[in-house]
C-alpha atoms as a printed R data frame, in Angstrom:
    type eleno elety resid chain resno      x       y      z
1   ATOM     1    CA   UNK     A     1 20.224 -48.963 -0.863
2   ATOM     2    CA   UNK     A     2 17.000 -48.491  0.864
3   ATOM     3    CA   UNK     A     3 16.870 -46.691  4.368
4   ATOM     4    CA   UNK     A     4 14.694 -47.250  7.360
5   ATOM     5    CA   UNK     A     5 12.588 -43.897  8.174
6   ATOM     6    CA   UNK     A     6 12.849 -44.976 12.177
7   ATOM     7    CA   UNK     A     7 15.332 -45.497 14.587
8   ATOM     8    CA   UNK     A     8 18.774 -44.286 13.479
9   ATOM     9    CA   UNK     A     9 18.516 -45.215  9.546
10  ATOM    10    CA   UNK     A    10 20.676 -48.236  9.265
11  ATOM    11    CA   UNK     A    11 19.952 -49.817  6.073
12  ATOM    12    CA   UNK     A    12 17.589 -52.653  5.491
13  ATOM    13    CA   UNK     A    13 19.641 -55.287  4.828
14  ATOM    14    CA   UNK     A    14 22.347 -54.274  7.209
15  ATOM    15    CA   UNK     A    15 19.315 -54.898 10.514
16  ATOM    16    CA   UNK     A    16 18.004 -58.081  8.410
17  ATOM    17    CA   UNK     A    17 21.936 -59.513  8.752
18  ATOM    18    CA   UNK     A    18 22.416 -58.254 12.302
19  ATOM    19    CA   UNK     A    19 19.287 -60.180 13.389
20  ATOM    20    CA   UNK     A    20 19.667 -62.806 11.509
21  ATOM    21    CA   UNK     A    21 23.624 -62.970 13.445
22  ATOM    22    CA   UNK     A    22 22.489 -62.503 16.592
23  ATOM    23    CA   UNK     A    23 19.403 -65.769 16.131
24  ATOM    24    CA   UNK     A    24 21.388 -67.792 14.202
25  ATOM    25    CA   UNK     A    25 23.697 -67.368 17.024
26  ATOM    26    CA   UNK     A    26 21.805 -68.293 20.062
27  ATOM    27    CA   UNK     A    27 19.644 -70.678 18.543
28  ATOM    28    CA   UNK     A    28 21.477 -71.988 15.484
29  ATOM    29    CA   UNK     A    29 20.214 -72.209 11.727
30  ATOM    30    CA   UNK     A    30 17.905 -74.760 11.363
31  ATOM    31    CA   UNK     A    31 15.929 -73.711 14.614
32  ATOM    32    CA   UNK     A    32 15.542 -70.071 13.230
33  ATOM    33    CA   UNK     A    33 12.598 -69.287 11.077
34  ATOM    34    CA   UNK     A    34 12.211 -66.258  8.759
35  ATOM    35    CA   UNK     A    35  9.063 -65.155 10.255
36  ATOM    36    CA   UNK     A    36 11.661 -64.298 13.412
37  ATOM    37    CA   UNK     A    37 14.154 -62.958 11.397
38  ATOM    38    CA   UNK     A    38 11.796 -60.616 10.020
39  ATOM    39    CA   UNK     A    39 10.292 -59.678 13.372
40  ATOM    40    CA   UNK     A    40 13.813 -59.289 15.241
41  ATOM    41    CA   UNK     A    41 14.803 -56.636 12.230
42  ATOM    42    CA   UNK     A    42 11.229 -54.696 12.199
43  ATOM    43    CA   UNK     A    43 10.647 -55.585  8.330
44  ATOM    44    CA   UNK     A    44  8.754 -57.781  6.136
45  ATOM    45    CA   UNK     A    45  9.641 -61.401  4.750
46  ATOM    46    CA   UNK     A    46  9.145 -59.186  1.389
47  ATOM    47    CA   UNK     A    47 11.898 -56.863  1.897
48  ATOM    48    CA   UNK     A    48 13.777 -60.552  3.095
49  ATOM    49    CA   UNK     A    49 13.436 -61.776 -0.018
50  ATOM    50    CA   UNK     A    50 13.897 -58.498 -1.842
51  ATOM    51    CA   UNK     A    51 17.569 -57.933 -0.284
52  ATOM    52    CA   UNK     A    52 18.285 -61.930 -0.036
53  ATOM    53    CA   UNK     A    53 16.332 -64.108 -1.763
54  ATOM    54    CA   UNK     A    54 16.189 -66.545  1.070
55  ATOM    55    CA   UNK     A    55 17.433 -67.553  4.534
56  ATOM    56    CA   UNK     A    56 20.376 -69.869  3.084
57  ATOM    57    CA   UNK     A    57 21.176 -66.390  1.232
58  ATOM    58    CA   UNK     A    58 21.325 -64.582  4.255
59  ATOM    59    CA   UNK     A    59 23.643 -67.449  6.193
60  ATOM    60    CA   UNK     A    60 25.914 -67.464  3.257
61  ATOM    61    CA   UNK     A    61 26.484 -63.187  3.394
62  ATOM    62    CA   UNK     A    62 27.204 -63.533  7.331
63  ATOM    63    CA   UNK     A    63 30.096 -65.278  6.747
64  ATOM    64    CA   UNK     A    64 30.754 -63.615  3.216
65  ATOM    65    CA   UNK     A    65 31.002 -60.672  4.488
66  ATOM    66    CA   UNK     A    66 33.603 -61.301  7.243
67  ATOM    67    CA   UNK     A    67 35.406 -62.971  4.567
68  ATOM    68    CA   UNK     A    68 35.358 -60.306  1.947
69  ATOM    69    CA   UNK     A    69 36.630 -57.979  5.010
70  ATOM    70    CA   UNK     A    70 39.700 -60.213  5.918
71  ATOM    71    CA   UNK     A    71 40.429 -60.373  1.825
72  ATOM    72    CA   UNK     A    72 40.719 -56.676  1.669
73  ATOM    73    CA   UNK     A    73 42.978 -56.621  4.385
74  ATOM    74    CA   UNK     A    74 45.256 -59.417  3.365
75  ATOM    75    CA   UNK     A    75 45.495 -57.923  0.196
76  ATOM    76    CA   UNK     A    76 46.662 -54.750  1.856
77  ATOM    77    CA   UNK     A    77 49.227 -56.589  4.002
78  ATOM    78    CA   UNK     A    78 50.373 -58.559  1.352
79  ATOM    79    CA   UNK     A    79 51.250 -54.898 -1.345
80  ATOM    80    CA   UNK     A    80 53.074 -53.211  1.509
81  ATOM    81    CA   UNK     A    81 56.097 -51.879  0.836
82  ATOM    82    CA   UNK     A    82 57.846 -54.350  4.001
83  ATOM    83    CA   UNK     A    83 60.076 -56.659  4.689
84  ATOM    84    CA   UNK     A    84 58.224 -60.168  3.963
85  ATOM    85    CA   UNK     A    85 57.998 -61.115  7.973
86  ATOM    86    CA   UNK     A    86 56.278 -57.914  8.415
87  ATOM    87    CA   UNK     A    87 53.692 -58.460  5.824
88  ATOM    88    CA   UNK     A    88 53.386 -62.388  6.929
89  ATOM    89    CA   UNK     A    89 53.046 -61.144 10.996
90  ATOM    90    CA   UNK     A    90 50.856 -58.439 10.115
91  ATOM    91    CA   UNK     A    91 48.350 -60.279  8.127
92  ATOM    92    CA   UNK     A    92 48.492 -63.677 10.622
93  ATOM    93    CA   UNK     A    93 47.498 -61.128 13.500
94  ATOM    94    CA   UNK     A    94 44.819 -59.231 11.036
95  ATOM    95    CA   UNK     A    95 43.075 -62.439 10.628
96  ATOM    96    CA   UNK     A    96 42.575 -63.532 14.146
97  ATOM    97    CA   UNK     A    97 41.692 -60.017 15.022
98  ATOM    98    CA   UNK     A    98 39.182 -59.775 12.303
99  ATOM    99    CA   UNK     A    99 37.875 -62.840 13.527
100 ATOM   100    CA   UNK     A   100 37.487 -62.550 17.006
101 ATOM   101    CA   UNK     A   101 35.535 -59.424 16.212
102 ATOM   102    CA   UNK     A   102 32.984 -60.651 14.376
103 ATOM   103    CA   UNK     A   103 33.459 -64.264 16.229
104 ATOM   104    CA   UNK     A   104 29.016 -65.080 15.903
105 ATOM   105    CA   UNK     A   105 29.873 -64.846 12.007
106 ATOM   106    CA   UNK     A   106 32.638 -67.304 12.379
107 ATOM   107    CA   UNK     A   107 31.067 -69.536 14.662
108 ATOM   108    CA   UNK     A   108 27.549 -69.835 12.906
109 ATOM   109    CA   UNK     A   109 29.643 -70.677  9.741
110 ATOM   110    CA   UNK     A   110 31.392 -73.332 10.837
111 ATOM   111    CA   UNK     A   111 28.292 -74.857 12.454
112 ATOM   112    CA   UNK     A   112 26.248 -74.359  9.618
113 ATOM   113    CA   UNK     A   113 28.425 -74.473  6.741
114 ATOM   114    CA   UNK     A   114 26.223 -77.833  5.960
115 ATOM   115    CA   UNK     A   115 23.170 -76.072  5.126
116 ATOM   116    CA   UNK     A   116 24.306 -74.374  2.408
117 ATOM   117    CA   UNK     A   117 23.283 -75.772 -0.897
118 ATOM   118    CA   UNK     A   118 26.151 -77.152 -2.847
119 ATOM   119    CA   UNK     A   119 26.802 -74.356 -5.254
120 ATOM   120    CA   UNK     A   120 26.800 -72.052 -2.670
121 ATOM   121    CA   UNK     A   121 29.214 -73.991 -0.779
122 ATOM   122    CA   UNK     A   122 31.568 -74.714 -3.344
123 ATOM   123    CA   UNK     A   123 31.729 -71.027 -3.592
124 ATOM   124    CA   UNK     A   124 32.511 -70.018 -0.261
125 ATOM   125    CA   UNK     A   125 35.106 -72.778 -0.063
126 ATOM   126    CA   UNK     A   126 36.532 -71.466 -3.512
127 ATOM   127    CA   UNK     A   127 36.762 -67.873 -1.666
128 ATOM   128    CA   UNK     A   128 38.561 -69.521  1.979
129 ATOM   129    CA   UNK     A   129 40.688 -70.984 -0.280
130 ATOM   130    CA   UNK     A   130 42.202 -68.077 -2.582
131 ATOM   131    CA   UNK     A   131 42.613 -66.384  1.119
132 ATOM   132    CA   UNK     A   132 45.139 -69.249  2.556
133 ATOM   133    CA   UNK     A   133 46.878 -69.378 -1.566
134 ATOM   134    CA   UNK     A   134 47.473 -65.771 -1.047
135 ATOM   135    CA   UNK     A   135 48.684 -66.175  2.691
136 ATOM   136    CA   UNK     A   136 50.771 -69.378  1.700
137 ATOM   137    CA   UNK     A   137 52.067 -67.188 -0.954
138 ATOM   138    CA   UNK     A   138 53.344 -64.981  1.653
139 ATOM   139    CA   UNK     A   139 55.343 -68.123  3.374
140 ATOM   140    CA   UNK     A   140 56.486 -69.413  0.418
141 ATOM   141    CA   UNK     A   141 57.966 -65.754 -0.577
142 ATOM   142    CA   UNK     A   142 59.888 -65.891  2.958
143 ATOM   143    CA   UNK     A   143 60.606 -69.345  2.812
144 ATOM   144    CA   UNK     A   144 62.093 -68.803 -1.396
145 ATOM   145    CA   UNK     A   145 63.980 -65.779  0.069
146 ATOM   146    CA   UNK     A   146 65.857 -67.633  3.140
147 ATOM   147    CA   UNK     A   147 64.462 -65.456  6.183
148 ATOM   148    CA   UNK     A   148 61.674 -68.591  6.427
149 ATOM   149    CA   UNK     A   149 62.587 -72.297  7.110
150 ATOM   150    CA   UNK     A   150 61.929 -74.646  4.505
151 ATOM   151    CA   UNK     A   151 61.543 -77.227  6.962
152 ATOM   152    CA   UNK     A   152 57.567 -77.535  7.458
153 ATOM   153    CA   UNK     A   153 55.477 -77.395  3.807
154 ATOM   154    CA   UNK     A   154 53.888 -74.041  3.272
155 ATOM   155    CA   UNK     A   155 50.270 -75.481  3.040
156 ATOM   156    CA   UNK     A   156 51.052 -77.146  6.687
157 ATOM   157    CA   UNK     A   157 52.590 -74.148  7.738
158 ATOM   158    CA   UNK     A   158 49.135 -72.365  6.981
159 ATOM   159    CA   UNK     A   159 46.737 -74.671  8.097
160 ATOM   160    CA   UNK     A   160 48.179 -74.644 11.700
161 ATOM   161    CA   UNK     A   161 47.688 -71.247 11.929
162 ATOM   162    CA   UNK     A   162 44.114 -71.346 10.516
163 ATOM   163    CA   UNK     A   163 43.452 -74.279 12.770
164 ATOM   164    CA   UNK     A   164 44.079 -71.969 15.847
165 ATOM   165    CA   UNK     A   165 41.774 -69.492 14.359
166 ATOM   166    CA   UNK     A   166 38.547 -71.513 13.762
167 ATOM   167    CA   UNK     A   167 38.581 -73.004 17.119
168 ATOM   168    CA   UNK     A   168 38.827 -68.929 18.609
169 ATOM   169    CA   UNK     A   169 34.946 -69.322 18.619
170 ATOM   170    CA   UNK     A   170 35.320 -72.349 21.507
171 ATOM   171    CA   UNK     A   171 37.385 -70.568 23.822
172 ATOM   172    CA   UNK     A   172 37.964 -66.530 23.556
173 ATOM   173    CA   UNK     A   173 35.639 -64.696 25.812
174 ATOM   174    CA   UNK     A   174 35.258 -60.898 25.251
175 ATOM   175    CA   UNK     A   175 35.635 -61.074 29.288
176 ATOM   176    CA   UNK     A   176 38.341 -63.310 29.183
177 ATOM   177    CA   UNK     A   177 42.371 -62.216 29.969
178 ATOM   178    CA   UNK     A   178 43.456 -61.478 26.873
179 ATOM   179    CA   UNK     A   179 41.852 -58.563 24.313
180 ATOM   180    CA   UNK     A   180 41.467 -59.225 20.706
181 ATOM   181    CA   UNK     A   181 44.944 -57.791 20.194
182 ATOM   182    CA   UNK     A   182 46.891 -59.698 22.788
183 ATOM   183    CA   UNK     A   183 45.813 -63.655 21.553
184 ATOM   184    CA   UNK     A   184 46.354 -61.932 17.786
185 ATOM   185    CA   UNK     A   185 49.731 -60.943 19.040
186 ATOM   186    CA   UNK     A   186 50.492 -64.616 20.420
187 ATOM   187    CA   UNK     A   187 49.353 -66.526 17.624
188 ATOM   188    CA   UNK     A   188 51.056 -64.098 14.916
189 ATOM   189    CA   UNK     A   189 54.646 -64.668 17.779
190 ATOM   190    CA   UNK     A   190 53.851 -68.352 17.375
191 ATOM   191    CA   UNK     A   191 53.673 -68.275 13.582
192 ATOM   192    CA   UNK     A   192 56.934 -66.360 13.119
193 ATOM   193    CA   UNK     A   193 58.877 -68.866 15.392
194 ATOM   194    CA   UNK     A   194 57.725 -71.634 14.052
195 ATOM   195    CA   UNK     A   195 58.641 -70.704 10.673
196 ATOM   196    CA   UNK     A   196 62.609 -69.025 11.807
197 ATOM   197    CA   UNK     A   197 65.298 -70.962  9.822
């Protein structure tokens, strides 16, 4: 991967995406052009379109990559060697913690999830959804082994807690009362009890 020769050497397309973050951020999608992309990151549209292609490509790896992150992690949680509430509270905090810290990500997705073209939207949507399968999995594992209630469907089950996650962006202030840790605590706590036979 190419280098910068300034500065402190972060990679090319790691200052492209962390510009393109932070504009897509304050001014949204649409009302962000490449030429200020380009400018923000201190490259050329050429090595844009080397690394990405285009600016769709580069609003589709901003959220990619958070979600690729929170995949790894899940998968972690879900091969432990522990007790299947473990695994389930573990990766339900994981998730909001992973997303409150890379909240612009999540945020610019879900406001801009529109702009993608339909492939590439059909893909992410395709990724999201093998996430929650493998997290539902988790549920239904508790839920087949009698230390979950059967009570509420899985797929409910899961979308309540994902719910409370992509609406993090609205509310959670890195100022705010609670760190990342503490509202992932609460909304894991809320999870488990809902789900207690």
């Amino acid at each position: 991967m190419a280098r910068t020769t300034d500065g402190d050497g972060t990679p090319v397309p790691q200052r492209l995406l962390a510009a393109a973050t932070r504009l897509f951020a304050e001014r949204g999608y649409d009302r962000t052009s490449v030429q200020e992309i380009v400018e923000a990151a201190g490259v050329t549209k050429g090595a844009l379109y080397h690394y990405f292609g285009s600016k769709e490509d580069l609003l589709h790896e901003v959220y990619a990559r958070v979600l690729r992150l929170q995949q790894e992690r899940l998968d972690h949680f879900a091969r432990l060697d522990a007790p299947v509430d473990r695994r389930l509270r573990e990766a339900a905090a994981d998730v909001v913690v992973t997303t409150i810290e890379n909240l612009d990500d999540a945020s610019i997705f879900f406001q801009s999830i529109h702009h993608l073209s339909p492939e590439k939207n059909k893909q992410v949507r395709a990724e999201r959804r093998r996430y929650h399968e493998q997290f539902k999995g988790l549920i239904e594992e508790g839920q087949e082994a009698g230390v979950f209630s059967r009570a509420t469907p899985a797929s409910l089950v899961v979308d309540y807690h994902f719910g409370s996650i992509h609406h993090l962006s609205t509310w959670y202030r890195p100022n705010g009362p609670l760190s990342p840790r503490e509202v992932a605590d609460h909304l894991a706590d809320l999870l488990l009890r809902a789900l207690r036979p």
